[in-house]
C-alpha positions in Angstrom: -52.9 173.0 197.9 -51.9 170.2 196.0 -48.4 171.5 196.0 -48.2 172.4 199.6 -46.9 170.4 202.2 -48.0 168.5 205.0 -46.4 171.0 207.8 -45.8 174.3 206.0 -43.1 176.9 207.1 -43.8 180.4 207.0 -42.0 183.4 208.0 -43.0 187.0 208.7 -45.8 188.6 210.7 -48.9 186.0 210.6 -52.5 186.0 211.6 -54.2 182.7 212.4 -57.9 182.4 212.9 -59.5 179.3 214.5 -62.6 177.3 213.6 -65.1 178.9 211.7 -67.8 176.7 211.3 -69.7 178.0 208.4 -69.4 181.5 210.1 -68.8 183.5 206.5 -69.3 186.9 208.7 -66.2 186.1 210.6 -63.8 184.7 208.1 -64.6 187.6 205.7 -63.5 190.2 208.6 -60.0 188.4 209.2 -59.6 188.3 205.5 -60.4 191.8 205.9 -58.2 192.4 208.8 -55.2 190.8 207.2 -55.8 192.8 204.3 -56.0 196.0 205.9 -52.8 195.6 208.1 -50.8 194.2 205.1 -49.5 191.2 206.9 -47.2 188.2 205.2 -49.3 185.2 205.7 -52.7 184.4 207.0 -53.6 180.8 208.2 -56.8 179.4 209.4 -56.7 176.0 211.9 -59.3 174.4 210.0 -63.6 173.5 210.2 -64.9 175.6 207.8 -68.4 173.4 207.7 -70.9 172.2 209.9 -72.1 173.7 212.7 -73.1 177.1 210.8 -74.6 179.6 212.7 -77.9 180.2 212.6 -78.1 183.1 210.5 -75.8 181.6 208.1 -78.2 178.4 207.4 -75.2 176.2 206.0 -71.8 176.2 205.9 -70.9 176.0 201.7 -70.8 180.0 202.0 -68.2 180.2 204.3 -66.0 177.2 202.8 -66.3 178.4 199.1 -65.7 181.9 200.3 -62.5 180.5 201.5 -61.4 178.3 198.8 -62.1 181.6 196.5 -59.7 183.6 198.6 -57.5 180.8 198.5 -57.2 180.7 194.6 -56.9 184.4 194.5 -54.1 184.4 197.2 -51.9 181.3 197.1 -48.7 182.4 198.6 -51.2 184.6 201.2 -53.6 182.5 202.8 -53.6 179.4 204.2 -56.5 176.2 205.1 -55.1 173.7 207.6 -57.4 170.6 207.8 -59.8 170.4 210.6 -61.3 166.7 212.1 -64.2 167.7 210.2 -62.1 168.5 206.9 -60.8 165.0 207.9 -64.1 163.4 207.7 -63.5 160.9 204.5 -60.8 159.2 206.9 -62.5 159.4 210.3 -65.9 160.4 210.5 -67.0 163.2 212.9 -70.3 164.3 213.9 -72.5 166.7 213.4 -71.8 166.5 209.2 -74.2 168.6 207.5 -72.3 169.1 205.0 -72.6 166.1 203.6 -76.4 167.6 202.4 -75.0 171.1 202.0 -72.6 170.3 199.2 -75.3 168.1 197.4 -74.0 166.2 194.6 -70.6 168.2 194.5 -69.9 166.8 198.0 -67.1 163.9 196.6 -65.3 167.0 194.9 -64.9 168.9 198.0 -63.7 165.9 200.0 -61.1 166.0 197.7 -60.2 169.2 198.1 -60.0 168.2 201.9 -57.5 165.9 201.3 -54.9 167.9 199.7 -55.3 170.6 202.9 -52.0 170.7 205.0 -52.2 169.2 208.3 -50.1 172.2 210.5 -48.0 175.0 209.9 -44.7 176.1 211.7 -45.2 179.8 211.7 -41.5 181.5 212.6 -41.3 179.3 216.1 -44.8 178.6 216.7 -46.4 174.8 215.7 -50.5 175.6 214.8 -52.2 172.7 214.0 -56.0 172.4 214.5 -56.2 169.7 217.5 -52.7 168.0 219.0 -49.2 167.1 218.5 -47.5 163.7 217.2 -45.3 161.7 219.5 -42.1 160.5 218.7 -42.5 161.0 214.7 -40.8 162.7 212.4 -43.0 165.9 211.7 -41.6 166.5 208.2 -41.8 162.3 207.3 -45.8 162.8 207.8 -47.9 162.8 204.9 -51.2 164.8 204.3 -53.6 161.3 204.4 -51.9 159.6 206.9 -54.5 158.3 209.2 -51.9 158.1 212.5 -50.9 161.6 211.7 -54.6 162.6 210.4 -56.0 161.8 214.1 -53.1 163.3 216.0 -53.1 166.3 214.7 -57.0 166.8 213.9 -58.8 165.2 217.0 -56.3 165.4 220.1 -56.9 167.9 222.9 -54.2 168.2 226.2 -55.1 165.6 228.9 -56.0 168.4 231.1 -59.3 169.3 229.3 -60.7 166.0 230.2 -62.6 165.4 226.5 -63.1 161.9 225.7 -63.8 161.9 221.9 -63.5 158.3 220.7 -60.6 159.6 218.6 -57.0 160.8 219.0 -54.4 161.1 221.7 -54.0 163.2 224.5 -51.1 165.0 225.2 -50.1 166.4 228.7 -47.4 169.2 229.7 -44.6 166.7 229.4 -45.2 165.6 225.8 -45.8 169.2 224.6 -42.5 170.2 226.4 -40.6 167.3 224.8 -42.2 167.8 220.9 -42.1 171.8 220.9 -38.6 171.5 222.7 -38.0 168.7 219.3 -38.8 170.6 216.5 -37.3 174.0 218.0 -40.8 176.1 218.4 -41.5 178.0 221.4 -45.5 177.6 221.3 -48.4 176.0 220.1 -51.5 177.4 219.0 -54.8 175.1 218.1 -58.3 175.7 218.5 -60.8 172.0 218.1 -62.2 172.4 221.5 -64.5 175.4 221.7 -64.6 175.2 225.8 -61.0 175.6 225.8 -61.8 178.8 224.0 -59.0 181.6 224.7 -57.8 179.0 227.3 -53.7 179.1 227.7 -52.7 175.5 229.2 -49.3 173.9 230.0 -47.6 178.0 229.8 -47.4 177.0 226.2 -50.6 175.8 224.4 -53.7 178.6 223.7 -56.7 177.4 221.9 -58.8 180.1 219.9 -62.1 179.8 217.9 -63.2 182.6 215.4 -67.0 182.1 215.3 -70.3 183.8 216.6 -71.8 180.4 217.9 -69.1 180.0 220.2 -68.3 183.3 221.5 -69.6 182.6 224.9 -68.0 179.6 225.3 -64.4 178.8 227.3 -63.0 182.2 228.0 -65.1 183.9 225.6 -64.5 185.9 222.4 -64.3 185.5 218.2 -60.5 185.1 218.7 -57.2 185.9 216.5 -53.8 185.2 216.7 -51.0 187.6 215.2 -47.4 186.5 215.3 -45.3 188.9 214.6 -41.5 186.9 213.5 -39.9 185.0 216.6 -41.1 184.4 220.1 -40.0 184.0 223.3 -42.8 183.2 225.3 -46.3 182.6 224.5 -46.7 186.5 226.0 -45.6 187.9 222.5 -48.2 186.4 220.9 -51.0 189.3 220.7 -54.2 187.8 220.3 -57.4 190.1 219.4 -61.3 189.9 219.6 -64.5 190.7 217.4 -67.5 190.0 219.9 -68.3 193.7 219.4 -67.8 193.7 215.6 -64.3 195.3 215.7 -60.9 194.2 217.0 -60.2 195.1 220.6 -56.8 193.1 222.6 -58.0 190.3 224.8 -56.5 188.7 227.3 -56.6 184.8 227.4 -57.2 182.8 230.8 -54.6 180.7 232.4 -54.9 177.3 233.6 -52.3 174.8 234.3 -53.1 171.3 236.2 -56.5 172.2 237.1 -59.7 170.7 235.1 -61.7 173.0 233.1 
């Protein structure tokens, strides 16, 4: 990851998967599924740790089960950083990780620091939280702390979250930052009650784990992008609650509070 970018560019037919949080059970089945269907590229939105479900007990399975697919697949798969990847720049909470990774726990912040911050995936921005406002996207480095909390910890204005970190962005600044940098959608996940939520016509939030299924819209949620867009429609997005992939329809809200 080291030789990755901050914002990757990737082309094809791509799956993203949104926070795991320690869930190994679901990030092995979308590695599975992206296997199975023989797609290009296969990005996940970032948290991989804390938060583990309870029959996981920690979260190290699920992160080193990534990084392993990771070495094994490096033009394949793909580990945006998450707020809580972020953590050795702005601290989040719960961390349990911290405990969980024991004495190897500096080497894996490092690790987090060399993640990518979002993707452009054909005409589609993913990035695990927000947007940045009036920057350059491709000026922003991986560690940079401005660009670190924009991306990582924002959530739209409508959802009403009040973190103590990032900025909140409302229709208008997504219109005027997905209209800049030529992308037709924008696909996050950070806010597990904004789960397989679509806001502003152009922003969907998903989360693939079992501890949040019932939360938002419901569902363990997947996004497949298959080349171009032109309207947040031709994203298909998919659901495991059931322990295999059925469509799923995301809910629609626009100026009113969740």
């Amino acid at each position: 990851m080291s030789r990755e970018p901050a914002i990757l560019t990737l082309k094809g037919v791509i799956l993203v998967a949104g926070d795991t949080h320690g869930d190994a059970v679901v990030s092995k089945a979308v590695v599975k599924k992206f296997f199975d269907e023989g797609l290009d590229h296969l990005v996940f939105l970032g948290d991989y740790i804390d938060r583990a479900p309870a029959d996981m007990g920690s979260s190290l399975p699920n992160m080193d089960f990534l990084l392993e697919e990771k070495l094994r697949h490096l033009e394949g798969i793909f580990l945006l950083k998450g707020n809580h990847e972020a953590v050795y720049a702005i601290p989040c909470h719960p961390h349990e990780f911290r405990e969980e990774a024991g004495e190897q726990y500096e080497e894996y912040l490092d690790v987090f620091r060399e993640m990518p911050l979002a993707a452009m995936l054909n005409n589609v921005f993913a990035a695990h939280g927000g947007i940045v406002k009036r920057k350059n996207l491709h000026e922003i480095g991986k560690n940079n702390v401005d660009a670190l909390e924009a991306l990582t910890w924002s959530d739209p204005v409508v959802a009403e979250m009040y973190r103590g970190a990032g900025t909140p962005f409302d229709e208008e600044d997504l219109n005027e930052f997905l209209g800049r940098i030529g992308a037709r959608a924008f696909i996050r996940g950070h806010d597990y009650n904004m789960n397989g939520v679509i806001v502003y016509h152009q922003c969907l939030t998903i989360f693939s784990s079992r501890r949040y299924r019932n939360m938002g819209n419901g569902g363990i949620l997947v996004a497949k992008i298959d080349g171009k867009i032109d309207h947040i429609d031709d994203i298909e997005i998919e659901e495991f609650r059931r322990g295999e992939w059925r469509h799923y329809a995301p809910r629609r809200i626009s100026h009113h509070v969740l």
